[in-house]
C-alpha positions as CSV (number, residue, x, y, z in Angstrom):
1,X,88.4,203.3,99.2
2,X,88.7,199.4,98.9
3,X,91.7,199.6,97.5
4,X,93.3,201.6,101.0
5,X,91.4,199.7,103.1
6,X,92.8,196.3,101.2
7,X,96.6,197.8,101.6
8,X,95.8,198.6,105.4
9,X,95.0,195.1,106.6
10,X,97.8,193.5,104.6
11,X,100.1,195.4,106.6
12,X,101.3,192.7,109.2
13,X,104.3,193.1,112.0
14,X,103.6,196.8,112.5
15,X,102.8,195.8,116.6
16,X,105.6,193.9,117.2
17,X,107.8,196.8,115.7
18,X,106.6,199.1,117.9
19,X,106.7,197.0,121.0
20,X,110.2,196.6,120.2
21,X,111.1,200.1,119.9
22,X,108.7,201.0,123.3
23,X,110.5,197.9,125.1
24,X,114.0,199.6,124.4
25,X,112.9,203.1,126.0
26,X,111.5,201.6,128.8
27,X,114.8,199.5,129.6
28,X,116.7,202.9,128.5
29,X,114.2,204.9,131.1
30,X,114.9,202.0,133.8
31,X,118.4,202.2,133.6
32,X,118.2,206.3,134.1
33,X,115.8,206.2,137.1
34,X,118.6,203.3,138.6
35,X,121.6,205.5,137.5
36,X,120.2,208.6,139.4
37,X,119.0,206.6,142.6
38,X,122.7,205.6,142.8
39,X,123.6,209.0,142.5
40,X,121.6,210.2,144.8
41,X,122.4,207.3,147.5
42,X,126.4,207.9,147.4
43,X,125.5,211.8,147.6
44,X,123.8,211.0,150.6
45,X,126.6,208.6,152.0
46,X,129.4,211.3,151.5
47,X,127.2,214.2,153.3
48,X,126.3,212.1,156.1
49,X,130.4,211.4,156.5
50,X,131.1,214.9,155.7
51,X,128.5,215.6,158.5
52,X,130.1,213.2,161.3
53,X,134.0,214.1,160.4
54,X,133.0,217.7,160.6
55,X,130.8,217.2,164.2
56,X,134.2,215.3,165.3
57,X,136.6,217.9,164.4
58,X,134.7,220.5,166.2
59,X,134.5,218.7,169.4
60,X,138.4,219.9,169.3
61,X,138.0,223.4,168.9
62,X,138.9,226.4,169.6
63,X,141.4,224.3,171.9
64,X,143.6,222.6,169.6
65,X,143.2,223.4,165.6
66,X,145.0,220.2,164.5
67,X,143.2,217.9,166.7
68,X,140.2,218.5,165.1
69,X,141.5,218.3,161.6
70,X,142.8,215.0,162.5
71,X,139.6,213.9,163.8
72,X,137.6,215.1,160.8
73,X,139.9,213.0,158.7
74,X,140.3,210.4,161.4
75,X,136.5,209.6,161.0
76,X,136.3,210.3,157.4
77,X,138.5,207.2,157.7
78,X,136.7,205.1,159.4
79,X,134.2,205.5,156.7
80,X,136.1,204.5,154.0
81,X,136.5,208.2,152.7
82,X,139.8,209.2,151.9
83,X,139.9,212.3,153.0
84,X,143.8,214.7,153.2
85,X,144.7,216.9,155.5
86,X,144.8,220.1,153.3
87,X,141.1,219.4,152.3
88,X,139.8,220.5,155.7
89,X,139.4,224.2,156.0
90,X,139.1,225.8,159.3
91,X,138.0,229.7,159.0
92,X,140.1,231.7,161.9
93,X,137.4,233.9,162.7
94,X,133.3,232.6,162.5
């Protein structure tokens, strides 16, 4: 039992290993959580321009059909979306 408990306490470094190796997950799990809140911020950003193109094209319609593709894409635009005219879909009958 000496003998074990001799070989235990010469053991030296073992915390600073382990620090090391808990200090690297934590920077990995860091840079995940800011990854995903970036994700989830331009996700926001393109619904809420998807949103406003799509409430400006409609303000054309049932009048004039390529009006209000042009003023989806026209304030898709002004958002800095790039946004072409064959993307936007208008269903003939709701």
């Amino acid at each position: 039992m000496n003998d074990y408990k001799k070989k235990f306490l010469e053991q030296k470094g073992q915390v600073a290993v382990i620090v090391t190796i808990l200090i690297v997950c934590l920077l990995g799990a860091v840079a995940l959580v800011i990854d995903v809140g970036s994700l989830y911020q331009k996700r926001g950003f393109f619904q809420n321009v998807a949103d406003a193109s799509a409430l400006a094209g409609v303000q054309e319609l049932p009048e004039n059909r390529d009006a209000a593709v042009l003023a989806a894409v026209d304030y898709a635009a002004r958002n800095n979306v790039e946004l072409f005219i064959t993307a936007v879909i208008i269903p003939l009958k709701i």
